[in-house]
C-alpha positions as CSV (number, residue, x, y, z in Angstrom):
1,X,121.9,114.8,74.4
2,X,122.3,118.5,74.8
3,X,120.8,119.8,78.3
4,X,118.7,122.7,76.3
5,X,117.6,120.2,73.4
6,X,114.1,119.8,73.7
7,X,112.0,116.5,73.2
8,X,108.9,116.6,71.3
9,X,106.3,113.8,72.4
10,X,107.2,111.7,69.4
11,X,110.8,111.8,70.1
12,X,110.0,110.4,73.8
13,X,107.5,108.0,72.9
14,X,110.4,106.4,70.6
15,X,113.2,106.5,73.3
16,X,110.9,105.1,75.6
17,X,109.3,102.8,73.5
18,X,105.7,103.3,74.1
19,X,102.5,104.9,72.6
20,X,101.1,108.4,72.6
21,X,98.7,107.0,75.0
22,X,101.0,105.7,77.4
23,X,102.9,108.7,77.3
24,X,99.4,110.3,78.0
25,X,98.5,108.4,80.6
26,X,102.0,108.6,82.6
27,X,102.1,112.3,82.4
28,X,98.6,112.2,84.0
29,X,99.7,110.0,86.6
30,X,102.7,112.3,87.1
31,X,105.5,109.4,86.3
32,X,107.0,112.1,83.6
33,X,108.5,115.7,84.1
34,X,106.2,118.3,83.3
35,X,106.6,119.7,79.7
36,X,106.9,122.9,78.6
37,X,104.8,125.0,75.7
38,X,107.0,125.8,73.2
39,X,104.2,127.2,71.0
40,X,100.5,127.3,71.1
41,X,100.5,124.0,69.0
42,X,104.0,122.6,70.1
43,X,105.3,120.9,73.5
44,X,107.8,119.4,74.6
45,X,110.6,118.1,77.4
46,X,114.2,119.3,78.7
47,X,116.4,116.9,77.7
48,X,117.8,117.1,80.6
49,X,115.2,116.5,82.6
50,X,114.4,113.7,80.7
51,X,117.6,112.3,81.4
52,X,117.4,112.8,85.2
53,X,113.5,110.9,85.1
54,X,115.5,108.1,83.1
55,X,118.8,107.8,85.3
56,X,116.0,107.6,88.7
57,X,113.9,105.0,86.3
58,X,116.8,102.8,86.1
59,X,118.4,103.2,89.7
60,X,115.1,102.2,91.2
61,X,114.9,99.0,88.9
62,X,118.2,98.1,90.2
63,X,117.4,98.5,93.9
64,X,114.2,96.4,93.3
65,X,116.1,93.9,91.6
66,X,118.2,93.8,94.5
67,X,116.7,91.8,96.7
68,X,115.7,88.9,94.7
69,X,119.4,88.5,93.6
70,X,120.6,88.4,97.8
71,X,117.7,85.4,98.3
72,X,119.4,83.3,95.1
């Protein structure tokens, strides 16, 4: 992924693997960088920011899945 590509909301919902209205509701919730307008009918995401939110996504998983894995 190219830092300066941008993702349109179609593009994240398949690399996340959920609906438009998931992806609606996490950005209200503030789980998702904010996006951008790239037009006044077009928005979108950093690539890399959307990296950065996934690499933090999957380091926290790990540290929760931590603990379980010492009481084994």
């Amino acid at each position: 992924m190219n830092d300066l590509q941008i993702i349109r909301p179609n593009e994240l919902t398949e690399l996340l693997g959920v609906s438009r209205t998931t992806l609606h509701r996490m950005e209200k919730r503030g789980e998702l960088p904010t996006r951008f307008k790239i037009s006044d009918r077009a928005a979108g995401w950093l690539a890399s920011d959307i990296r950065e939110f996934l690499e933090e996504k999957a380091h926290g998983e790990q540290e929760e899945l931590e603990p379980e894995e010492v009481a084994a």
